[in-house]
MITORVO-899094 format. One record per residue (C-alpha): residue in one letter; chain; x, y, z. Coordinates in steps of 0.5 Angstrom, whole numbers. Each point is the difference from the previous one (the first is absolute). Example, Ala and Ser with C-alpha at 12.3 -4.5 7.8 and 13.67 -1.06 7.14 Angstrom:
  resn  chain     xx     yy     zz
     A      A     25     -9     16
     S      A      2      7     -2
// end
This chain:
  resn  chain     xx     yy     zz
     X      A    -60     65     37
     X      A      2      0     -6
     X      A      8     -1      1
     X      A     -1     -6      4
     X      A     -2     -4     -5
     X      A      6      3     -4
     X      A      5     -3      5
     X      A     -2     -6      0
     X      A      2     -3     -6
     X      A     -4     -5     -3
     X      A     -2     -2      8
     X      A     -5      1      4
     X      A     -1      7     -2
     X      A     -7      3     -5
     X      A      1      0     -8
     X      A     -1      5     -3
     X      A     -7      2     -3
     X      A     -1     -3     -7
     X      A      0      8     -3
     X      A      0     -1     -8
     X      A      5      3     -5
     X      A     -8      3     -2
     X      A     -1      3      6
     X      A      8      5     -1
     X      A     -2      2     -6
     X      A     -8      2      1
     X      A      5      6      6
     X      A      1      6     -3
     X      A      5      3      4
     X      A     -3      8      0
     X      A     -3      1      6
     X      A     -7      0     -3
     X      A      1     -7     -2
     X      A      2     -2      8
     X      A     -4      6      2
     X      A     -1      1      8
     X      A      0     -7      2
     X      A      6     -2      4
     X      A     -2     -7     -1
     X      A      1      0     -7
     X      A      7      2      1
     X      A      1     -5      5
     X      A     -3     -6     -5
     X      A      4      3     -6
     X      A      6     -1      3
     X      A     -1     -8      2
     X      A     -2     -1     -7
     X      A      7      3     -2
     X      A      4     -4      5
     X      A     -4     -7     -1
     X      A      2      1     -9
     X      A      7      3      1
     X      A     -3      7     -4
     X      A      5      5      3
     X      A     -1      5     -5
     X      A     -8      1      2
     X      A      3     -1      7
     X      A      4      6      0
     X      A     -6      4     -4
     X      A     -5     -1      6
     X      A      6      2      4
     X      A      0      6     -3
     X      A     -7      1      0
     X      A      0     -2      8
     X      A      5      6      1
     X      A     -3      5     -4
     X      A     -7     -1      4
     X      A      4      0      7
     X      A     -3     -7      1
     X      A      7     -2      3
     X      A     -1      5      6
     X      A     -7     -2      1
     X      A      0     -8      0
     X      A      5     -5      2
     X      A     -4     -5     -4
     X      A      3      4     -7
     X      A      7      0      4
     X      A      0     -7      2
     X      A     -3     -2     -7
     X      A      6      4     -4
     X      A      5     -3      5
     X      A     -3     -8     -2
     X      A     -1      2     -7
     X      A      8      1     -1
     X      A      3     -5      4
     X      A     -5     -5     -4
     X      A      4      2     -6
     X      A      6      0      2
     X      A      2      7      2
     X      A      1      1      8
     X      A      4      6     -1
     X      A     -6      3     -2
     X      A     -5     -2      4
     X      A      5      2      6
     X      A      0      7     -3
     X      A     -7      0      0
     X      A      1     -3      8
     X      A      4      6      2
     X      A     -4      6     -3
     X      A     -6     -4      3
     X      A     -2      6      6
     X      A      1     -3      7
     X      A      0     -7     -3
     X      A     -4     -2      6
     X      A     -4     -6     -2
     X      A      2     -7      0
     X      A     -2     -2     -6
     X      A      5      5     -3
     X      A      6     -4      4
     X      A     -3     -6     -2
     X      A      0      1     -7
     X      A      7      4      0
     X      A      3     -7      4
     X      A     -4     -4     -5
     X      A      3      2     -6
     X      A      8      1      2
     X      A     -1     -7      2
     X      A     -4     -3     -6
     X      A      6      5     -5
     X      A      6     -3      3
     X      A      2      5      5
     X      A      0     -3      7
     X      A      4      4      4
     X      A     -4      6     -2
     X      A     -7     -4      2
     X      A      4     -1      6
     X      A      1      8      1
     X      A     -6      1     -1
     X      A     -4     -4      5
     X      A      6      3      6
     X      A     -2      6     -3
     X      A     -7     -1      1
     X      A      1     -3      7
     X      A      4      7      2
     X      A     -6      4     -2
     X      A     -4     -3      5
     X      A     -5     -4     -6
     X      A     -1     -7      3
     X      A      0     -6     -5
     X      A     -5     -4     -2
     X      A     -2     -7     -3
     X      A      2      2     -7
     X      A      7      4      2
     X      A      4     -6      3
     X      A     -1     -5     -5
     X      A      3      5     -5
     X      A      5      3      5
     X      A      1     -8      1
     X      A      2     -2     -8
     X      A      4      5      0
     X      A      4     -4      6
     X      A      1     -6     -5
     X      A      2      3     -6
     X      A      5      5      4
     X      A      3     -8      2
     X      A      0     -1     -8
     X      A      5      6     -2
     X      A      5     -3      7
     X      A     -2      4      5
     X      A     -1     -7      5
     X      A      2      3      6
     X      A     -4      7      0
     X      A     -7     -4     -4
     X      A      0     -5      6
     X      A      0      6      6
     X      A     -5      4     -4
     X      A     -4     -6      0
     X      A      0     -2      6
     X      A     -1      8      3
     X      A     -7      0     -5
     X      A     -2     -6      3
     X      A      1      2      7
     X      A     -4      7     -2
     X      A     -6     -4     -2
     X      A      0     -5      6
     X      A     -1      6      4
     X      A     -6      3     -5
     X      A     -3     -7      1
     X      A      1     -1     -8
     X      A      3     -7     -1
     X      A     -5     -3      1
     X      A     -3      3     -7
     X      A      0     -5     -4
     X      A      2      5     -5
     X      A      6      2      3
     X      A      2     -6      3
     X      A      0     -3     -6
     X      A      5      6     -3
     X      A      4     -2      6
     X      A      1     -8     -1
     X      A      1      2     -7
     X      A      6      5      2
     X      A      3     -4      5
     X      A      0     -7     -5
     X      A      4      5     -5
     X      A      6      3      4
     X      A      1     -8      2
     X      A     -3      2      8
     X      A     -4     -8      0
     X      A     -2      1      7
     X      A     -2      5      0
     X      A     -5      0     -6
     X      A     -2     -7      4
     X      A     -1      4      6
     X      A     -5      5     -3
     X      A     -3     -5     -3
     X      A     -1     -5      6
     X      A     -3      5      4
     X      A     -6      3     -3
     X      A     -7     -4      2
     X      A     -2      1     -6
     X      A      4     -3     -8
     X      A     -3      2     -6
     X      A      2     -3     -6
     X      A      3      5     -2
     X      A      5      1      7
     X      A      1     -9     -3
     X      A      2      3     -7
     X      A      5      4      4
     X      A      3     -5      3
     X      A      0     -5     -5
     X      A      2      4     -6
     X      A      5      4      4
     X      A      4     -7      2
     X      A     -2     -2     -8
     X      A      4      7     -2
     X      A      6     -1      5
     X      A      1     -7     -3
     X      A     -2     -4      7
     X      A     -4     -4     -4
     X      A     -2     -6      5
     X      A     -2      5      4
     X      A     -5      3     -4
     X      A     -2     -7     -1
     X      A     -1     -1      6
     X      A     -4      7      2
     X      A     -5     -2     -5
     X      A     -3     -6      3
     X      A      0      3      6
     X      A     -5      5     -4
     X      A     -3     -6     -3
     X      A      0     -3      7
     X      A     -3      5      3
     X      A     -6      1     -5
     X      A      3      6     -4
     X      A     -3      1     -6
     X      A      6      1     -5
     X      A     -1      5     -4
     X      A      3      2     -8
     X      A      7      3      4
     X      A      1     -6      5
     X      A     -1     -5     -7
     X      A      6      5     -4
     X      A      4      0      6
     X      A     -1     -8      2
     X      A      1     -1     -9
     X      A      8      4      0
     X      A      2     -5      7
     X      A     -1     -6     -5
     X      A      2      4     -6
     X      A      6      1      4
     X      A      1     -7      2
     X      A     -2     -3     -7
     X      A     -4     -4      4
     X      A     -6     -2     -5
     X      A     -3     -5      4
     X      A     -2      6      5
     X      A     -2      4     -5
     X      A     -4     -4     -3
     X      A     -4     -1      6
     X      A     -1      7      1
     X      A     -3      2     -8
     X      A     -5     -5      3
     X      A     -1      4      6
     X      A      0      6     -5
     X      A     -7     -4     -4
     X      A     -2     -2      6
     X      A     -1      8      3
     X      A     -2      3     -5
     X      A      6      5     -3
     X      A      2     -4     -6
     X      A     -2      6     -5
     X      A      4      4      4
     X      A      6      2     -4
     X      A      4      2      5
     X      A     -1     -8      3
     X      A      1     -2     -7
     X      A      6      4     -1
     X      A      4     -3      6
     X      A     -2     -7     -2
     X      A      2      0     -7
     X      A      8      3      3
     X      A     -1     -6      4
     X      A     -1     -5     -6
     X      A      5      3     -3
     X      A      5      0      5
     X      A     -2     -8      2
     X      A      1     -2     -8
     X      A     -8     -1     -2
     X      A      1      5     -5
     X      A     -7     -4     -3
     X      A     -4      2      5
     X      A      2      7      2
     X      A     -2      1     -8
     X      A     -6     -3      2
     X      A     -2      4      6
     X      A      2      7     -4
     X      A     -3     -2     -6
     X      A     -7      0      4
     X      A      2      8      4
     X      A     -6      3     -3
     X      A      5      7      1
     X      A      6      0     -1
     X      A      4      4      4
     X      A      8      2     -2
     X      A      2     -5      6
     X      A     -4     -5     -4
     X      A      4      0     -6
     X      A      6      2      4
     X      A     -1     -7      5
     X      A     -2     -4     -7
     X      A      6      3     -4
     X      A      5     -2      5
     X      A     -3     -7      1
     X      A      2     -1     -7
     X      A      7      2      0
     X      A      2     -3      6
     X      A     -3     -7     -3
     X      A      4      1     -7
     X      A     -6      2     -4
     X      A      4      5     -3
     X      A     -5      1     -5
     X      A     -5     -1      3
     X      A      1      7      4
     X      A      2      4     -6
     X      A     -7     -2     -3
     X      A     -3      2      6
     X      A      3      6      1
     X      A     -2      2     -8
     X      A     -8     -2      3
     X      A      0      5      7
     X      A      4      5     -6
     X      A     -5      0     -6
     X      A     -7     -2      5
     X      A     -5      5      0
     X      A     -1      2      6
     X      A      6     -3      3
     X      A      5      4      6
     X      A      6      3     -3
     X      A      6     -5      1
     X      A      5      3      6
     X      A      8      0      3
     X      A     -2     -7      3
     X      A     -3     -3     -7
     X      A      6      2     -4
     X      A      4     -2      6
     X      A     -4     -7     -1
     X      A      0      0     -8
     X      A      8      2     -1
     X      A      3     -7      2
     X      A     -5     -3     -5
     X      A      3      4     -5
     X      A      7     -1      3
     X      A     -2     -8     -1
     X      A     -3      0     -7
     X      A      6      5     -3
     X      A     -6      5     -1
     X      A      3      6     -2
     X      A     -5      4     -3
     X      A     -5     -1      5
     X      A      5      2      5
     X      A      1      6     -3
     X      A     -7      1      1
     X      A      0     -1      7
     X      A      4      4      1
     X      A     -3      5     -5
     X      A     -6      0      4
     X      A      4      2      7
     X      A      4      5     -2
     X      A     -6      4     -4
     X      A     -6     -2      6
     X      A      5      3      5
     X      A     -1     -8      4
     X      A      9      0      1
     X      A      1      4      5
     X      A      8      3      0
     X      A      4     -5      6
     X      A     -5     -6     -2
     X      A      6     -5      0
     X      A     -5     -5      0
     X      A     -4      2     -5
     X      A      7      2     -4
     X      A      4     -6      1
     X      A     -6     -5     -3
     X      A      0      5     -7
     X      A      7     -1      0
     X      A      0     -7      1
     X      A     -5      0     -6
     X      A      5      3     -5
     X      A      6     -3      2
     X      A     -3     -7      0
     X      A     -3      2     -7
     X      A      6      2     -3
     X      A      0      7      0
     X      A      6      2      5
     X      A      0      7     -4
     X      A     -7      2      4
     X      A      1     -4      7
     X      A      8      3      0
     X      A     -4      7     -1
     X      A     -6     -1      5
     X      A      6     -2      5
     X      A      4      6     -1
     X      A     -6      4      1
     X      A     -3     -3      6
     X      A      1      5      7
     X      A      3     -5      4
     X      A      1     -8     -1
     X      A      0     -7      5
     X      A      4     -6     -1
     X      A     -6     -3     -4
     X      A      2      6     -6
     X      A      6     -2     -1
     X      A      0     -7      1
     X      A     -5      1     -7
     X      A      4      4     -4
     X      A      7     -4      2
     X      A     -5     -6     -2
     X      A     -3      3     -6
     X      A      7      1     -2
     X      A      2     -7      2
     X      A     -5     -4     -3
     X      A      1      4     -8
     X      A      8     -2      0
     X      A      2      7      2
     X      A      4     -2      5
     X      A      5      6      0
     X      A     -6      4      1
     X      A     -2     -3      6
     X      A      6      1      3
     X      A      0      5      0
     X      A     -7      2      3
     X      A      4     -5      6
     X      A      6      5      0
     X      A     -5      5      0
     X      A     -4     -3      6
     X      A      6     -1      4
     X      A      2      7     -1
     X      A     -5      5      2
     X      A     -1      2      6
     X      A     -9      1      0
     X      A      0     -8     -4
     X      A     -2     -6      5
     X      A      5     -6      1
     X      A      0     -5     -5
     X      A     -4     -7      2
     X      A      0     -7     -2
     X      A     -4      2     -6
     X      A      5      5     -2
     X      A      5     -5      0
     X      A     -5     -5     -5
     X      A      0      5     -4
     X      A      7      3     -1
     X      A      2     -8      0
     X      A     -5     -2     -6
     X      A      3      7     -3
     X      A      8     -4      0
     X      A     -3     -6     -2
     X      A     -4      3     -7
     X      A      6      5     -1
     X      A      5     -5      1
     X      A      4      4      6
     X      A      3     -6      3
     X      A      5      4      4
     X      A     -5      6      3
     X      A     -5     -7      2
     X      A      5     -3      3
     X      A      2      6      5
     X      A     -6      2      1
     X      A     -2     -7      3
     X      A      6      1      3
     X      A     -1      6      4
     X      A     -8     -1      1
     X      A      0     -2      8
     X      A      7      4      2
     X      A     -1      6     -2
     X      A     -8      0     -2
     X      A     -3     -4      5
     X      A     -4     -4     -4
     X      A      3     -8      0
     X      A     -1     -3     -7
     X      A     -6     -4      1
     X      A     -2     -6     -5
     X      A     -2      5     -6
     X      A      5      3      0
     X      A      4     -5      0
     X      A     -4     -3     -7
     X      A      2      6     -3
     X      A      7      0      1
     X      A      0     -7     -3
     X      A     -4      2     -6
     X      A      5      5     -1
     X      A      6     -5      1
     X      A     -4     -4     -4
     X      A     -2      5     -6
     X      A      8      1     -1
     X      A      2     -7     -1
     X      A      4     -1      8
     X      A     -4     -6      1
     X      A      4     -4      5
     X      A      0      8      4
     X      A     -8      0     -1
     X      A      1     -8      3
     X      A      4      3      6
     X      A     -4      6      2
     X      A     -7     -6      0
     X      A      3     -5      4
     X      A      2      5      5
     X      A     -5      4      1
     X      A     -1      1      8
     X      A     -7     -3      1
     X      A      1     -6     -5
     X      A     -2     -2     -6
     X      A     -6      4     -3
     X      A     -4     -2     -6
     X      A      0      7     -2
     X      A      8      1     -1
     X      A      0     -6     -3
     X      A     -5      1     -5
     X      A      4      5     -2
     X      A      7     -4      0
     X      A     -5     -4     -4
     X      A     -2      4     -5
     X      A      8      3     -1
     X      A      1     -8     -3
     X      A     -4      0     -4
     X      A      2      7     -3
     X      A      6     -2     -1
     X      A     -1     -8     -1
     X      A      3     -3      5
     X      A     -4     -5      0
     X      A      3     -5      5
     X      A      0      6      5
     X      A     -7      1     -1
     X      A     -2     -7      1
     X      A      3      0      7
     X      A     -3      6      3
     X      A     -7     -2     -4
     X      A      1     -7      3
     X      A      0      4      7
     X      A     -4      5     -1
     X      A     -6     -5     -1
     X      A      1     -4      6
     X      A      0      8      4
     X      A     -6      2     -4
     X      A     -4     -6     -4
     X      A     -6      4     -1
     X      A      3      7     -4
     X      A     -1     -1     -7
     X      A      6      5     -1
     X      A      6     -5      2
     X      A     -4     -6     -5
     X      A      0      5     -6
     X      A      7      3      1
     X      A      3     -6      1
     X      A     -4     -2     -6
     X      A      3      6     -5
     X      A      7     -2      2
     X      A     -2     -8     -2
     X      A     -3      3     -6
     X      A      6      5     -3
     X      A      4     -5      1
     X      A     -3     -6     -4
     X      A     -1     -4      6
     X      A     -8     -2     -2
     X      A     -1     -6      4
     X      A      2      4      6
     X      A     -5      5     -2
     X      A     -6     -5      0
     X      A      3     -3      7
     X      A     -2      8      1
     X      A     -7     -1     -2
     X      A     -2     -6      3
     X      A      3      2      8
     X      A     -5      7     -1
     X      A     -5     -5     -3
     X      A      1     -5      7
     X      A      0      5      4
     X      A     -6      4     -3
     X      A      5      6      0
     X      A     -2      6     -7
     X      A      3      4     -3
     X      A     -3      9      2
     X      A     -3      1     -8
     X      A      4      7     -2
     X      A     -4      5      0
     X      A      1      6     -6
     X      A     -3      7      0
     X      A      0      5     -5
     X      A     -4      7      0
     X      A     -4      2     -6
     X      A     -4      7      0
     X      A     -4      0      7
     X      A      0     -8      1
     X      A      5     -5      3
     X      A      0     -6     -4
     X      A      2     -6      5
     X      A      4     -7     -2
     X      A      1     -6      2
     X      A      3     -6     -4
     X      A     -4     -5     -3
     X      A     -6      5      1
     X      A     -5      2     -6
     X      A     -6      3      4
     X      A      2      6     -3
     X      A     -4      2     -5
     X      A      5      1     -6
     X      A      3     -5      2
     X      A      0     -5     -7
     X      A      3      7     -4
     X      A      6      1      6
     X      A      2     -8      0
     X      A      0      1     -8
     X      A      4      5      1
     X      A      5     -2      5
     X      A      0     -7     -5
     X      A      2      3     -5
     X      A      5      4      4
     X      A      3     -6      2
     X      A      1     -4     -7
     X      A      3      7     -3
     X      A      5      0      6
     X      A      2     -8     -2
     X      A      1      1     -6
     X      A      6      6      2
     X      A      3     -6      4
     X      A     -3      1      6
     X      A     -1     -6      5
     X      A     -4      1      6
     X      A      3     -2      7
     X      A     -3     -7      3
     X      A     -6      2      3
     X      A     -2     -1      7
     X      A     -3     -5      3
     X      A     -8      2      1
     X      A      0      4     -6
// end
């Protein structure tokens, strides 16, 4: 019995008895300590799988064998195979399958089946249960549901074909056994047939049964949830409520993810009242689904809200909370919390998905050492998995968009196997630095080998801004020209702006002009703004004051266009224009972003904004940076006019 609830997965299946670390080391591992009692062993041994403890599992296997325990109950020998699969070695707990004498009992295959399937390894969880049918041993109520996940995970590695016939063979053989109406079973089958994309047939299943618990509804509505048939689930869920279903913890999670994945935060609302209405809002699992969707709707605030009330935060929490905060722009804020969930007492130990949500914040703020840190912490915790290209493509970012090409250039050259996204990060790390040849050469690289992806319109942004800031007009030029023929990615408005720029950069202004005004889908403020900003670079100020002219009636609530055409007014003495400039943004209440500087010092990343002295040094720093000023006058230098709203 004991391998039903192990295949279940956090379903329907029994948890595991609450054994305590006390209870393992008070076990003596002699045979006097266990003495004669059989189920002294057998309890050892659940105790072990429940806290992971493998080396005094393998001890109590080693007392087992040399008592002969092995031979006398099968309860020992389905105990042992539960204990290995738990701790995530099936090819021990299939030796201790083979060598068991006869194999005879159910709860023997049950549990071998269990745990191939929970391990990963469904074509052997698969064999195994053909294997049992062809020794005349009848499956039962716990066989199928794991023998079933093993059908849905075989169609997550692309056997689609071969996952959909094993499936439907298991549910003919439990029709004829007179087991899908198990709610334990059927629900298994809902849940399969929803995960190899076979809708009608879960609908099936599911309309034909007499009697739907909630948890055959959480099946239903979670399943279309996890495949992306939102409005589905939405409308399986007041069926529930319809038919007088009580929802329960999983139904709320699942219905939360839909108005999550909608953005919807009026229906979410509506569900966190249901969720104080029902009592599960010190739940942590409802509250962690909630805190992702405040996070994800824009109303950071509340999702702070509701984790700061968590009684126990689990890593979810702090996962959910970081990566609300980096999705909202609070950079910062996610770094400080990270520093809290580190150095709190008692607090989970960060994961691969913390540093996967914290590395973009140490990429915005510039923070090297931090990211260093972080990724410090993966190498010596074990938490990067070689050919984690997700994982290794955020570490590199970090590096590259902190200046460090040296280290993002090592960890791309180190990395097994790469996607279009790895070399996208160092073509642009490149790029973005002025090391335009560098980056080139990465692109030639890319088009070269055999094992690399096709370059995609990322890849030409990148290795566009490259000839831009090195100055390599010829190369830009024919890259943009040989974008659509030979690469099949047509030249779309970004890169036809920083076409422009590098024109425009290199003084061929009436070229930039031309490129602007022929792009194939008509006028784009952004390819504009760009020709723009190369007037004003090189002091064409009747140049830029036609195109601003024609940028503000394209655009006449982006600040950019007011504060380029400003500059360009400015540099050239022309006041009276620059405070035409100002009063236009003033009538059409248009303000200028503040910039924003970040500079890290020790273990702490200081932010600022201009204008602001909530900093609490604020009055030595202005001081400073006055008589930083007053030195620099006095070696003849003279600021450019500022723009307007600063």
């Amino acid at each position: 019995m004991a391998a039903a609830g192990y295949c279940s997965r956090g379903g329907r299946g029994s948890s595991p008895a609450p054994f305590s670390g006390q209870f393992i080391r008070r076990i003596s591992f002699s045979s006097r300590g266990l003495g004669d009692h059989l189920g002294a062993c057998v309890s050892a041994l659940q105790a072990c799988a429940s806290l992971r403890e493998v080396s005094k599992g393998v001890a109590i296997h080693a007392c087992a064998v040399v008592r002969g325990w092995l031979g006398e109950s099968p309860f020992v020998v389905t105990s042992l195979i539960n204990f290995y699969s738990k701790c995530g070695r099936p090819g021990d707990a299939l030796a201790v399958f083979r060598r068991a004498a006869g194999a005879s009992n159910v709860f023997q295959w049950n549990a071998a089946i269990a745990g191939m399937a929970a391990n990963g390894l469904p074509r052997e969880a698969l064999s195994l249960y053909r294997e049992m049918e062809a020794a005349g041993l009848a499956p039962d109520k716990f066989t199928f549901p794991c023998a079933i996940m093993a059908c849905a995970d075989l169609y997550r590695e692309g056997c689609c074909s071969l996952s959909l016939v094993e499936l439907r063979s298991l549910h003919c053989r439990l029709t004829k056994m007179a087991l899908q109406s198990d709610v334990f079973v059927s629900s298994a089958l809902v849940n399969a047939y929803m995960k190899v994309d076979s809708m009608e047939y879960a609908a099936r299943v599911f309309e034909g049964l007499p009697d739907r618990d909630v948890v055959l509804w959480n099946s239903m509505v979670n399943g279309l949830a996890q495949g992306s048939r939102l409005e589905d689930a939405l409308r399986f869920f007041q069926r529930m409520a319809a038919e007088g279903v009580a929802p329960s913890k999983f139904t709320i999670t699942g219905v939360v993810s839909v108005f999550s994945a909608m953005g919807d935060l009026r229906g979410g609302g509506g569900m966190h009242g249901l969720v104080e209405k029902s009592g599960h809002g010190a739940d942590v699992a409802v509250c962690n689904s909630l805190i992702d969707l405040y996070g994800k709707c824009g109303a950071v605030e509340e999702a702070g809200r509701i984790f700061g009330a968590v009684p126990e935060k689990d890593l979810l929490s702090w996962n959910s909370m970081i990566t609300a905060l980096v999705q909202s722009g609070d950079h910062g804020g996610a770094l400080r919390l990270f520093d809290r969930m580190r150095r709190g007492p008692g607090e989970p130990s960060p994961d691969a998905v913390t540093a996967s949500a914290v590395l973009p914040a140490c990429a915005h703020t510039a923070a090297l050492m931090r990211g260093r840190e972080v990724h410090g912490s993966l190498v010596v915790g074990g938490l990067r998995r070689r050919g984690d290209i997700f994982l290794d493509n955020a570490v590199m970012d970090m590096y590259a968009k902190c200046g460090s090409l040296g280290d993002a250039r090592s960890l791309f050259e180190r990395m097994p196997s790469r996607d279009v996204a790895s070399w996208n990060i160092i073509i642009g790390g490149y790029a973005a630095h002025g090391r335009g040849p560098e980056a080139l050469r990465f692109f030639s690289r890319m088009c070269r080998e055999a094992a690399a992806p096709s370059p995609d319109e990322v890849t030409f942004v990148g290795v566009l801004s490259a000839c831009s800031h090195g100055g390599l007009v010829a190369e830009g030029r024919e890259l943009l020209r040989r974008m659509g023929t030979e690469f099949g990615v047509p030249p779309a408005v970004e890169h036809y702006a920083c076409a422009v720029d590098m024109l425009g950069r290199a003084g061929l202004l009436a070229e930039a002009h031309e490129l602007a005004a022929s792009v194939p889908t008509g006028p784009s403020p952004v390819v504009w703004r760009a020709y723009l900003a190369a007037c004003r670079l090189h002091g064409a100020t009747d140049r830029a004051a036609a195109a601003g002219g024609g940028l503000l009636e394209m655009e006449p609530e982006h600040c950019g266009s007011y504060v380029l055409l400003s500059n360009a007014y400015g540099s050239a003495g022309r006041h009276g224009e620059v405070s035409a400039i100002r009063s236009a943004m003033r009538g059409r209440c248009v303000r200028k972003t503040p910039g924003c500087s970040w500079i890290e010092l020790g273990a702490e990343v200081h932010a600022f904004v201009i204008g602001d002295r909530s900093h609490e040094a604020s009055d030595s720093i202005y001081a400073l940076l006055e008589a930083l000023a007053g030195r620099l006058l006095e070696c003849g230098y003279l600021p450019d006019a500022h723009p307007p709203g600063e």
